[in-house]
Every structure is written in C-alpha cells, then in structure tokens.
TISE-867413 format. One record per residue (C-alpha): residue number from 0; residue in one letter; chain; x, y, z. Coordinates in nm, 4 decimals. Layout:
BEGIN
+-------+-------+------+----------+----------+----------+
: milum : nukol : finu :     east :    north :       up :
+-------+-------+------+----------+----------+----------+
:   NUM :     A :    A :        X :        Y :        Z :
...
+-------+-------+------+----------+----------+----------+
This chain:
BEGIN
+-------+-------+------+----------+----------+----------+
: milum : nukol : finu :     east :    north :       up :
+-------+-------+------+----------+----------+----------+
:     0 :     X :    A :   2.7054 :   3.4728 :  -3.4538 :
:     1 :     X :    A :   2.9161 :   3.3249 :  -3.7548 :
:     2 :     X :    A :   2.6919 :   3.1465 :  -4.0448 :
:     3 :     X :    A :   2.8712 :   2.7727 :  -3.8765 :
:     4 :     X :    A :   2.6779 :   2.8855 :  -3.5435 :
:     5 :     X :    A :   2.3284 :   3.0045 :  -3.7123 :
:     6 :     X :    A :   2.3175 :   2.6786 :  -3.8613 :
:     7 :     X :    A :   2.4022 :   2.4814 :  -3.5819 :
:     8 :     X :    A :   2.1552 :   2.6703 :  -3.3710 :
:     9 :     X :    A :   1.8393 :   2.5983 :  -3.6103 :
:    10 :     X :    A :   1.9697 :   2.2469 :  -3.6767 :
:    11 :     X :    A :   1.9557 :   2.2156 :  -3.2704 :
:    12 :     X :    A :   1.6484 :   2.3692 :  -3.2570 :
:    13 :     X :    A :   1.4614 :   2.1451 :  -3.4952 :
:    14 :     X :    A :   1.5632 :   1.8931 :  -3.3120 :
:    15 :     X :    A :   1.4516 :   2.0962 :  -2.9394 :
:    16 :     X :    A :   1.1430 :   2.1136 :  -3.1258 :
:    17 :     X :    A :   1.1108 :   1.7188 :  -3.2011 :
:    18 :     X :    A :   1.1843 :   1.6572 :  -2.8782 :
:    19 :     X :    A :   0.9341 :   1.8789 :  -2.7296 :
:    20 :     X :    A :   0.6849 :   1.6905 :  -2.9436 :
:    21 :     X :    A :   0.7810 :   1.3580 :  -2.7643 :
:    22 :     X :    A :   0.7819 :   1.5140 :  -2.4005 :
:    23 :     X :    A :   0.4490 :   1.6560 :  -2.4271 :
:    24 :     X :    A :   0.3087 :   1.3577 :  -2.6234 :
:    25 :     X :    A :   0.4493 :   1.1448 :  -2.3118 :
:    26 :     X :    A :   0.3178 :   1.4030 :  -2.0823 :
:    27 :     X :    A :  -0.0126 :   1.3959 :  -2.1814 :
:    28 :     X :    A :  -0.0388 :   1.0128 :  -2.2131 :
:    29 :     X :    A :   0.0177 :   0.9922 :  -1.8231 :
:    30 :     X :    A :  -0.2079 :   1.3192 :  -1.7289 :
:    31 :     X :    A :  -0.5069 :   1.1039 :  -1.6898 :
:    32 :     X :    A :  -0.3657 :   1.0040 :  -1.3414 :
:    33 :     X :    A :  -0.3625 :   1.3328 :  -1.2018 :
:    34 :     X :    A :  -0.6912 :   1.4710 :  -1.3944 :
:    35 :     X :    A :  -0.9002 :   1.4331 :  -1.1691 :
:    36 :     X :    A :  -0.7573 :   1.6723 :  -0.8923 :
:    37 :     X :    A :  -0.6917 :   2.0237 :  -1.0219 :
:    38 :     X :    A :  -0.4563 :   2.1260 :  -0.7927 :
:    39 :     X :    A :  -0.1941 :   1.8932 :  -0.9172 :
:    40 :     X :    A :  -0.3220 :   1.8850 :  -1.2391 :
:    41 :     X :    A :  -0.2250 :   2.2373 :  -1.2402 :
:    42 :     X :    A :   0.1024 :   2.2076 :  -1.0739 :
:    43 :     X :    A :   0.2102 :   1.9678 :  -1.3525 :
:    44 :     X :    A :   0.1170 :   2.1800 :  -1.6465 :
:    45 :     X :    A :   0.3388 :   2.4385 :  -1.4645 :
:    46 :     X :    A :   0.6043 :   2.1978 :  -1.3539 :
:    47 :     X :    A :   0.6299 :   2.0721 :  -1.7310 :
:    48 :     X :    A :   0.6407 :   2.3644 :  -1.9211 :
:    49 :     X :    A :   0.9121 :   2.5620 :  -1.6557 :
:    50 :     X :    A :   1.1286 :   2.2787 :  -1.6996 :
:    51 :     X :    A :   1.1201 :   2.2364 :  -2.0477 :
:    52 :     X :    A :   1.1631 :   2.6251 :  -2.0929 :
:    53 :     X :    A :   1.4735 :   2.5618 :  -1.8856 :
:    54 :     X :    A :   1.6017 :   2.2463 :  -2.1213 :
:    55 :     X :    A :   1.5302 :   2.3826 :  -2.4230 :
:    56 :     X :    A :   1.6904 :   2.7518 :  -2.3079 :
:    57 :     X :    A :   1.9902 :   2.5758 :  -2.1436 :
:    58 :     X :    A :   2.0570 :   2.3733 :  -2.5105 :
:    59 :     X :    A :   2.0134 :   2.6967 :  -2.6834 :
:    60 :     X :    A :   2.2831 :   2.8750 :  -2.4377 :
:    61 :     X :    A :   2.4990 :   2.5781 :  -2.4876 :
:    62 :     X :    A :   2.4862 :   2.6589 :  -2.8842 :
:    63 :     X :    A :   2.5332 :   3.0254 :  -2.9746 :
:    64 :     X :    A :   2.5474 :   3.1660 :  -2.5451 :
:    65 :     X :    A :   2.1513 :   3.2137 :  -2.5374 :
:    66 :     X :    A :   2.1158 :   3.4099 :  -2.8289 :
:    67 :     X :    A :   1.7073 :   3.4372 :  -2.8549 :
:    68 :     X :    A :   1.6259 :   3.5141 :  -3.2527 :
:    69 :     X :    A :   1.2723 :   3.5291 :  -3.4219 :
:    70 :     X :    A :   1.4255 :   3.2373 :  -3.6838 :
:    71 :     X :    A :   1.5334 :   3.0158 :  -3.3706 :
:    72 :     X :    A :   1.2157 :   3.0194 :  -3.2475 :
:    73 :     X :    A :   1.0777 :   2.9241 :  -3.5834 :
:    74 :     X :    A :   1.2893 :   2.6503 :  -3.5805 :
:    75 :     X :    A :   1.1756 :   2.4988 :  -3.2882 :
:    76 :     X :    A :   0.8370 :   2.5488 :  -3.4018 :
:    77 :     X :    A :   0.9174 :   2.3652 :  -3.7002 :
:    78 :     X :    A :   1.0889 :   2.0905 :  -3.5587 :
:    79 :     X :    A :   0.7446 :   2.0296 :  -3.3401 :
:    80 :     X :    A :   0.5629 :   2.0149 :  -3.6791 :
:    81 :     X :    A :   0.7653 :   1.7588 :  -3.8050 :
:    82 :     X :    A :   0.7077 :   1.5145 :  -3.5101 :
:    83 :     X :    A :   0.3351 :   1.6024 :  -3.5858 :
:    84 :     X :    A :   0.3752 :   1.4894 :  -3.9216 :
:    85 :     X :    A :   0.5875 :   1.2419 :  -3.9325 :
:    86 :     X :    A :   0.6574 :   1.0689 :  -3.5935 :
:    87 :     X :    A :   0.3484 :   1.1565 :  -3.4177 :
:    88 :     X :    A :   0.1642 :   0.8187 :  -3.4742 :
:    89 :     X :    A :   0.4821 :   0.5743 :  -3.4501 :
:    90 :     X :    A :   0.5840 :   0.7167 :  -3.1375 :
:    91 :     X :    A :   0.2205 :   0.6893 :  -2.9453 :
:    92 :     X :    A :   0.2424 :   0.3056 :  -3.0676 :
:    93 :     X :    A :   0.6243 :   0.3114 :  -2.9291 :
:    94 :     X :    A :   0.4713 :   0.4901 :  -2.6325 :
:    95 :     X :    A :   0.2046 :   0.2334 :  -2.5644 :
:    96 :     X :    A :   0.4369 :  -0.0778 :  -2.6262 :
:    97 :     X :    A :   0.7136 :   0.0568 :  -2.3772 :
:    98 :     X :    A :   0.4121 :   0.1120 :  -2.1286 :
:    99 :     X :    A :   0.2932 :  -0.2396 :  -2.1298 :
:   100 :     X :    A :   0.5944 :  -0.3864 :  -2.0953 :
:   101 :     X :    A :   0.7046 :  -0.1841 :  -1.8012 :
:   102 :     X :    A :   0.3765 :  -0.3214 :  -1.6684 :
:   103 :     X :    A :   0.4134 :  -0.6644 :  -1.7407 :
:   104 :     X :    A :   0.7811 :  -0.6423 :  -1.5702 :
:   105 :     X :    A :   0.6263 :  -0.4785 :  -1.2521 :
:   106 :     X :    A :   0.3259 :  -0.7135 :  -1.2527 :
:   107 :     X :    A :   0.5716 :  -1.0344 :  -1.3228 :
:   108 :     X :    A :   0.8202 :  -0.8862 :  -1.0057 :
:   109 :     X :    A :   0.4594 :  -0.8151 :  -0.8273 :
:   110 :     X :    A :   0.3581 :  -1.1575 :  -0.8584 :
:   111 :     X :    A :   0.7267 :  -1.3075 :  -0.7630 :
:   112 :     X :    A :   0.7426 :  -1.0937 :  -0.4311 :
:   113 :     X :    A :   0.4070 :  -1.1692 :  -0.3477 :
:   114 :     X :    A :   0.4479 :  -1.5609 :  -0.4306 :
:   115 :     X :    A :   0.8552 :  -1.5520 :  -0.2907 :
:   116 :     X :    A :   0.8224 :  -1.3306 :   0.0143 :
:   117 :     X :    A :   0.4612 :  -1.2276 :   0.1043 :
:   118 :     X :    A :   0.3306 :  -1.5941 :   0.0525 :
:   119 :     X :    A :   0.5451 :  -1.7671 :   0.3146 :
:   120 :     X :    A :   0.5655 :  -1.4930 :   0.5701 :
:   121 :     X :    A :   0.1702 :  -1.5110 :   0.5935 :
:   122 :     X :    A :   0.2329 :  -1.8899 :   0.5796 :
:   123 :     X :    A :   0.5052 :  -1.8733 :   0.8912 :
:   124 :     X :    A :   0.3071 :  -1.6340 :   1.1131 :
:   125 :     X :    A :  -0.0282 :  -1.8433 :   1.0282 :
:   126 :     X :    A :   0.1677 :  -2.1542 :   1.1800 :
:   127 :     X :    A :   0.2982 :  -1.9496 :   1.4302 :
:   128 :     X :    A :  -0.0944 :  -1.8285 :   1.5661 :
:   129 :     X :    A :  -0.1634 :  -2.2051 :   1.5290 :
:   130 :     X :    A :   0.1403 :  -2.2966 :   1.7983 :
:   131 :     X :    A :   0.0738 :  -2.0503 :   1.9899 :
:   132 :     X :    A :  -0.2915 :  -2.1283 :   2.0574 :
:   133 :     X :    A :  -0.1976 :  -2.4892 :   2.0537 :
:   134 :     X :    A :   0.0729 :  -2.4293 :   2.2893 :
:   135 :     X :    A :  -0.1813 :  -2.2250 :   2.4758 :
:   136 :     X :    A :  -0.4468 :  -2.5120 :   2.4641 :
:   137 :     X :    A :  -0.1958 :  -2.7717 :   2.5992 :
:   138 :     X :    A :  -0.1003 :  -2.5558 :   2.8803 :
:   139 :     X :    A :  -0.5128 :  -2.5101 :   2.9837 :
:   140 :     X :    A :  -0.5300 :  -2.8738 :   2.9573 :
:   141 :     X :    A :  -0.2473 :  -2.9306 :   3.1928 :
:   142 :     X :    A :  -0.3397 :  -2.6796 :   3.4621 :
:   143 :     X :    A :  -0.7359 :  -2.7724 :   3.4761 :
:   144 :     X :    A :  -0.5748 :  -3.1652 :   3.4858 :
:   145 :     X :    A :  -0.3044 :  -2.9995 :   3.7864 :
:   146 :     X :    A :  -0.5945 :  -2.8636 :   3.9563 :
:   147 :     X :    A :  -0.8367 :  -3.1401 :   3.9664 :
:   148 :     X :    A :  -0.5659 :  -3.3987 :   4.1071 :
:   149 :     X :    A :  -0.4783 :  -3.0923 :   4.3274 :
:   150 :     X :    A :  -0.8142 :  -3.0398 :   4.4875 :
:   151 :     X :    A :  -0.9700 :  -3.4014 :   4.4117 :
:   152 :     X :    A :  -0.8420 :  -3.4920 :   4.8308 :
:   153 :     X :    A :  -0.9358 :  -3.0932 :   4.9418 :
:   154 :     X :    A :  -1.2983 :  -3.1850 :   4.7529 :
:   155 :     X :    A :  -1.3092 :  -3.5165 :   4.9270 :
:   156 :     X :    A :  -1.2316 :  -3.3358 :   5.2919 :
:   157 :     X :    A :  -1.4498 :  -3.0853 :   5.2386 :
:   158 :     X :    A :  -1.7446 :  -3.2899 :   5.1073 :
:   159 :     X :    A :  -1.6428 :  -3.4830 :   5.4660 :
:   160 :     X :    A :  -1.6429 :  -3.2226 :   5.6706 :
:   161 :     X :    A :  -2.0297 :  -3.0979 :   5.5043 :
:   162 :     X :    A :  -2.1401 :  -3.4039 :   5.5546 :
:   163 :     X :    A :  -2.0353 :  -3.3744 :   5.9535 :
:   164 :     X :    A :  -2.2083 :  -3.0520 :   5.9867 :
:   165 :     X :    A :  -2.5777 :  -2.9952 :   6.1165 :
:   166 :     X :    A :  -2.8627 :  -2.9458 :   5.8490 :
:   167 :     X :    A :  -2.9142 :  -2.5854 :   5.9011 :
:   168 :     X :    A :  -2.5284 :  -2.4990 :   5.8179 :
:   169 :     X :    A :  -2.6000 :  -2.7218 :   5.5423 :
:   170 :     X :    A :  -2.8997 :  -2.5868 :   5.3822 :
:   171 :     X :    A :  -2.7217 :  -2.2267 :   5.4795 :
:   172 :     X :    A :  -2.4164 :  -2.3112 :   5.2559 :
:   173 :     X :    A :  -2.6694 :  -2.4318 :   4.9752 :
:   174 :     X :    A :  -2.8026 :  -2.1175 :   4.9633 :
:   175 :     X :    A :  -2.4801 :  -1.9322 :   4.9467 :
:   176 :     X :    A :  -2.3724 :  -2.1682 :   4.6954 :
:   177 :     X :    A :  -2.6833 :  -2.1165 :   4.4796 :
:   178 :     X :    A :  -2.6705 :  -1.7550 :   4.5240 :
:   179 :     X :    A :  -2.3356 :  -1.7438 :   4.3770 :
:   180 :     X :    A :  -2.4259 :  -1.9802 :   4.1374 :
:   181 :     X :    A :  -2.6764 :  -1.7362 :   4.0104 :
:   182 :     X :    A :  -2.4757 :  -1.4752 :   4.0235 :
:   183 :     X :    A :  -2.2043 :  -1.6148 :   3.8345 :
:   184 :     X :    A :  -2.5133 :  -1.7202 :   3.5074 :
:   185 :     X :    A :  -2.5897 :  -1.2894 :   3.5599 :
:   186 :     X :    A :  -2.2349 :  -1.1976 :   3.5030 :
:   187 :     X :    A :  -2.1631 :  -1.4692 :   3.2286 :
:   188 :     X :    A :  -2.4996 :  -1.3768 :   3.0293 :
:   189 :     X :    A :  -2.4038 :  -0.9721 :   3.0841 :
:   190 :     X :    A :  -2.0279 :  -1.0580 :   2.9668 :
:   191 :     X :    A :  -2.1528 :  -1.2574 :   2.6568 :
:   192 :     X :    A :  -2.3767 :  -0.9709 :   2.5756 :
:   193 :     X :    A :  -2.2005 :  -0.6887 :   2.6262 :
:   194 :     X :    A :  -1.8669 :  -0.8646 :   2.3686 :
:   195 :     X :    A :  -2.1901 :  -0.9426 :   2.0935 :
:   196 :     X :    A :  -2.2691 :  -0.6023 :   2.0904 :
:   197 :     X :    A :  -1.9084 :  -0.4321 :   2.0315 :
:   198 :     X :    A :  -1.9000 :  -0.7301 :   1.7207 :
+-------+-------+------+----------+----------+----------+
C-alpha cells in the first residue's frame, strides 16, 4: 500500500469506528423489545454483528482491496473511543428526540386513519345492522298483519263449523288443543334454557 492509501485507510477506519459506535448505541436502544425472548434476542446479537463485520470489511476492501493490518484495526478501535468520548451523550439525546417524533407522526397518522377511515366504516355498517333489522322488523310486521286478514274469514269458518259440532268432538279438540298448548310452553321453556346456558 502507498503512504496516500495507509492514510486513507485509518482515516476511513476512524470513521468505521464512529459509526460502529452509533449502530450499536441505536441497537441497543431498541433491544428492550426483543429482551424478553432469547431466541431472537440471540438471533439479533448475531444478525448485528455479521452484518456490520460485512459493512465495515466491505468499506475496508473498497479502500486499500481488504488489506487487514494490526494499525487498521486500531483505528477502528479508536474511532469507537471517540464517539464514547465525545458524541456518546449528544447522540442518545439525538436518538431519543428522532424516536419521539417518529412516534408522534405514527400516533398523529394513527389517530387520522382511525378518525378518517375506521370511524365511518364502523359508523356505515352500524347503520347498515340498524336497516337491516329495521327492514327485517317491517317485513314481520307486514306478514303477521298478511296473515291475520288472511285467516281472520278461515278463523271465523272454523270457529262456525266448532260451534256446529257435538260436545264430545268439542271437548276432544280442547284437549288436543291444550295438549299442544302445553307442549309448545315445554319446548319454549327447554329452547330458552338451553340458548341461556351456551351465553
């Protein structure tokens, strides 16, 4: 390597070095959210330090063709100690501001979604359910009022005709009718019960 390239190649490498600072300054800041499981917290130790081998070998290799020297090393080294030093604290403030205002963007977007989009489509398919059972409602109301001027002259006839017949038929159909009458109290009381209990 000429003396042009040595000193490019420390120069470079302080500054690999200050970088690395930052990057593993911003990398622990956000480890808290994977601390917890130590499967991924291991995976992004790994996943960190492999790919910032690979940056800071791929800058190096851009400089002097991947020459690896004790001195360049050093550098690097150094370079970290200065962003320990010097830019350590004013970066973790810089680190903290850009962090809350990334969240108050999301949480402003969040809120302009939620009051924009979310809002009315809960709005629309509330009103919607409301039709719909008032449609529904209407329509019950219409067929039980169909029915009733339906039967009203097949009740009439019938309560003719039960009036024509002798007393035993009659008391026989009153107990038929009871019976079913009963019948139908069993099956509503079983029906109510059974749709309580899956509640």
């Amino acid at each position: 390597m000429t003396l042009d390239t040595q000193f490019m190649t420390m120069f470079v490498m302080v500054l690999s070095g200050f970088y690395l600072g930052i990057a593993l300054e911003t990398f622990y800041r956000f480890k808290s959210f994977w601390k917890k499981n130590v499967f991924l917290s291991y995976f992004m130790e790994v996943l960190f330090w492999t790919s910032q081998t690979v940056i800071l070998f791929y800058v190096l290799f851009r400089v002097n063709g991947g020459e690896l020297r004790f001195y360049i090393i050093a550098a690097c080294l150094l370079g970290f100690a200065i962003y320990q030093v010097v830019a350590a604290k004013l970066y973790k403030k810089l680190l903290e501001y850009i962090i809350r205002v990334i969240a108050a963007i999301y949480h402003f977007f969040e809120r302009l979604i939620q009051l924009l989009l979310i809002n009315p489509i809960k709005w629309i398919i509330s009103m919607l359910i409301a039709l719909v059972l008032w449609l529904i409602h209407l329509i019950g109301i219409i067929l039980l009022f169909s029915l009733k001027v339906v039967f009203f002259p097949i009740r009439g006839l019938l309560k003719m005709i039960y009036s024509l017949l002798p007393k035993k038929i009659q008391s026989f159909l009153l107990n038929i009718a009871g019976f079913c009458s009963t019948m139908k109290n069993i099956t509503t009381k079983w029906i109510h019960f059974i749709w309580s209990k899956r509640r």
